[in-house]
C-alpha positions, 0 to 999 in steps of 0.5 A: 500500500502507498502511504497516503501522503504519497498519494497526495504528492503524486496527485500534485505532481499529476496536476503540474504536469498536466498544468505545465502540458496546458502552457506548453500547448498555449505557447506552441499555439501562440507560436504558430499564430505569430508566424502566421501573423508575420507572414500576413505583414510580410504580405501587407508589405510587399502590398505597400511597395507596390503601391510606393511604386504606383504613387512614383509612376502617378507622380511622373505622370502628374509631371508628363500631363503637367508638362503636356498641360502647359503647351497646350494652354495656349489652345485651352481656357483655364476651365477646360485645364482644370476638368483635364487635370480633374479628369487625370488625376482621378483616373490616376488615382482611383485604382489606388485608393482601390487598392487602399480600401482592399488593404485596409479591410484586410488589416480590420480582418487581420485585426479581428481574428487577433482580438478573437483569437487573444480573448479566446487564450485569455479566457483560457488561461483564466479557467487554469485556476489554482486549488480552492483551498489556498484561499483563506475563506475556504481554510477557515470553513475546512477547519470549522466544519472539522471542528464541528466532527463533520468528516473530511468527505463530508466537508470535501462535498459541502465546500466542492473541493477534493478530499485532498485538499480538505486534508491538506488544509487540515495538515497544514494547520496541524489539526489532523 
């Protein structure tokens, strides 16, 4: 037979480990997003160097149909100069601002799955709670109910905890 105090610390021992495989799992999780995250952003950045080279060839453009602009001024009111420029510059630019509004709504997406997926471990981890009876209430209510001649199971059931712990706190306290 294997002492009962044997017993406990393997029972402790079975929790850290099964506690210690929880973290592990989370940081693995953890580390798989963030490569994938990385690999969205090396994305998103290949994105804005195409766009840095639209912008460059709309502004020598802008330059060409300036340049362009300026002799046939001579032909042209200053009205008719303005609609073309209007008329150029739009064309030259709606594509981009197109492009703008993709990437933008792929950063909101990009943005939503992180918050999800960050509440998500939160809320995880959160319900990795340590042992009731490292509180001061639940002691207190241990040694009571103990003192009064309820036994160690009865009170392990009454106070939801395990029978482990009731004895424990017991222990510690040197009641039993």
């Amino acid at each position: 037979m294997i002492p009962e105090q044997y017993m406990q610390y393997f029972q402790l021992e079975y929790i850290i480990v099964m506690m210690s495989g929880i973290i592990l799992y989370l940081l693995y999780y953890v580390y798989t997003k963030d490569s994938q995250y990385n690999k969205n952003i090396r994305s998103i950045a290949s994105v804005v160097e195409d766009l840095n080279r639209e912008i460059f060839y709309l502004k020598k453009n802008t330059k060409e149909i300036e340049v362009k602009t300026k002799i046939n001024s001579k032909h042209m009111s200053d009205e008719e100069i303005y609609q073309e420029i209007e008329r150029s510059v739009y064309d030259l630019v709606h594509p981009l601002s197109q492009a703008l509004k993709q990437m933008q709504d792929s950063v909101e997406l990009i943005e939503s799955q992180v918050d999800t997926r960050v509440s998500n471990l939160e809320s995880g981890v959160k319900q990795i709670s340590i042992p009731g009876s490292i509180h001061a209430n639940d002691d207190a209510k241990v040694i009571s109910l103990y003192k009064q001649g309820i036994d160690v199971e009865t009170i392990s059931k009454e106070l939801h905890i395990s029978k482990a712990e009731v004895e424990f706190v017991l222990k510690i306290n040197e009641i039993k």
